[in-house]
C-alpha positions, -999 to 999 in steps of 0.1 A, spaced: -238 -50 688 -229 -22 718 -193 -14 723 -183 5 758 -155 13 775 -166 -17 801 -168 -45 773 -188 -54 743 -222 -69 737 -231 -92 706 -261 -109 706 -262 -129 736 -226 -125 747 -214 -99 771 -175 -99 778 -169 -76 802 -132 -60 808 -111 -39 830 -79 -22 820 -76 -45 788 -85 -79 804 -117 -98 800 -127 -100 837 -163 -121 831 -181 -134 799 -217 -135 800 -242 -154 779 -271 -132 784 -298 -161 772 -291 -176 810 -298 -159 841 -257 -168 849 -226 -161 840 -214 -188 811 -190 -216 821 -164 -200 793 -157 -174 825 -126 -162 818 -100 -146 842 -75 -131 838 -71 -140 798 -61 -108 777 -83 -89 756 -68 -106 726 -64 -138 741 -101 -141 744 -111 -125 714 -95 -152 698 -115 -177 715 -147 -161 715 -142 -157 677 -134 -197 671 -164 -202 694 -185 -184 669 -170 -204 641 -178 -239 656 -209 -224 664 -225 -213 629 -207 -238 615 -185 -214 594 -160 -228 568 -135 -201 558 -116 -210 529 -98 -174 511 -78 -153 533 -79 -117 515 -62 -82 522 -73 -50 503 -48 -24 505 -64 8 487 -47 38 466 -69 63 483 -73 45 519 -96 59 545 -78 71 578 -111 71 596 -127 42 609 -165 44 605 -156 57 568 -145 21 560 -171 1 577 -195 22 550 -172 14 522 -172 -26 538 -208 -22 529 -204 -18 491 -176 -43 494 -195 -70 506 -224 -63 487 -196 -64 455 -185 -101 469 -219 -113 474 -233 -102 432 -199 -120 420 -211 -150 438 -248 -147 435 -253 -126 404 -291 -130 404 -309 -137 443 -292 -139 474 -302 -174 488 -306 -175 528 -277 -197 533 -250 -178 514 -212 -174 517 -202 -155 549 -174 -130 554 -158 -113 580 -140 -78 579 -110 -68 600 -96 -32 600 -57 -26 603 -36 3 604 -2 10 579 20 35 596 10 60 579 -23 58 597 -43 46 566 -62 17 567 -64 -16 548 -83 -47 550 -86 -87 560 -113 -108 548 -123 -140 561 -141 -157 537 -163 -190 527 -161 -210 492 -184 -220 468 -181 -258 452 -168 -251 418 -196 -269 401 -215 -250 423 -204 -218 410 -200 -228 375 -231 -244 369 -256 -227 393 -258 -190 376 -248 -171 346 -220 -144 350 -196 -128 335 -163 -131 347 -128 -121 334 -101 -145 333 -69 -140 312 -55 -161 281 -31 -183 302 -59 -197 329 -86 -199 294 -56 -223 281 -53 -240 310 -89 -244 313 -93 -262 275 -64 -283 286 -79 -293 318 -49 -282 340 -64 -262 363 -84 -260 396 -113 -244 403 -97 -227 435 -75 -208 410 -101 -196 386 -126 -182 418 -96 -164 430 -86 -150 395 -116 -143 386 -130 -128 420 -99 -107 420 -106 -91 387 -142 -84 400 -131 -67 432 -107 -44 411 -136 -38 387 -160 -27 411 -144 -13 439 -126 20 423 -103 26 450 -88 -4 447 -69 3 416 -56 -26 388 -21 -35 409 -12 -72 420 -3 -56 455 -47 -46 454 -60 -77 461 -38 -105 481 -64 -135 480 -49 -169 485 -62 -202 508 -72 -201 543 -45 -223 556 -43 -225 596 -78 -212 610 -56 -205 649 -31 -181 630 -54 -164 605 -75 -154 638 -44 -142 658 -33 -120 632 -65 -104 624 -68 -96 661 -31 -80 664 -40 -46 666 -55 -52 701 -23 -53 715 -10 -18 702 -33 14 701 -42 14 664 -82 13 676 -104 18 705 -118 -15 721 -126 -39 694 -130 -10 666 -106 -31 647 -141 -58 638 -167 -44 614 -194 -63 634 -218 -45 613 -209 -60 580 -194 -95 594 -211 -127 594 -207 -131 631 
């Protein structure tokens, strides 16, 4: 991934901009400009699409939504996408405790600024099949008394207990994090349009430069 003042270069995609518009997207695999041309769309505008391309693409099934907001947050960019490193690699061993099959979860990190200038974060994220994730490896996880209740009595849903218990993991491993409810937001996907055009609304201030907003190095993309 190559990011320029002129546009940005993923893989085989070259969007190409001028004074905030995409002006051309390539796909660099053909010796012409794509069909998904796009003038004069705005930067955000076609971020959007080029990011539900992507999805339909690899076939991505996000189903948790997820904000970390930090007691100690970075204020500088490339000090987070190091710390989305440990992150993801925390996400990934609360999933996959043992080895990392091929075709594991995916995520996606997006970077947005409080006020203040600090920064927190969005995760886009794929499920496991609760059987799946009950049955396929041991690991400890920490739930509390009310879900272990609710478990023995069979009211429950599987959603709830990943998103407890993955919740209790992040807090446990990540230090900056902290114990508070307002740490770790994680709830359902819901509408795939909206959860992409809010990620993607600090290209319409001057919170980042370009697309500094995407960790491309730690996403899934």
């Amino acid at each position: 991934m190559y990011v320029t003042e002129a546009g940005i270069r993923l893989n085989n995609d070259l969007i190409i901009t001028y004074n905030g518009y995409i002006i051309m997207l390539y796909d660099l695999s053909l010796c012409h400009p794509s069909k998904r041309k796009t003038i004069p769309l705005s930067r955000k505008q076609t971020t959007e699409e080029w990011l539900q391309e992507k999805i339909d693409e690899k076939n991505i099934r996000f189903r948790y939504f997820i904000t970390l907001t930090f007691n100690k947050a970075q204020k500088e960019i490339i000090g987070q996408y190091l710390e989305n490193q440990h992150i993801k690699r925390v996400i990934l061993d609360f999933f996959y405790p043992n080895r990392k099959p091929k075709n594991r979860i995916r995520v996606w990190f997006f970077c947005e600024k409080h006020l203040s200038g600090e920064l927190h974060l969005h995760l886009l994220l794929e499920g496991m099949n609760g059987i799946q994730f009950l049955s396929s490896n041991n690991r400890r996880v920490q739930i509390s008394k009310k879900t272990l209740f609710d478990i023995v009595a069979r009211d429950f849903s599987m959603d709830d207990v990943i998103t407890e218990t993955l919740t209790n993991h992040l807090q446990t491993h990540i230090r900056r994090l902290g114990k508070s409810k307002q740490s770790v937001d994680m709830r359902g996907f819901g509408n795939l349009k909206k959860r992409i055009q809010y990620v993607n609304k600090s290209l319409k201030s001057y919170d980042f430069n370009n697309w500094e907003h995407i960790d491309f190095q730690n996403s899934d993309l």
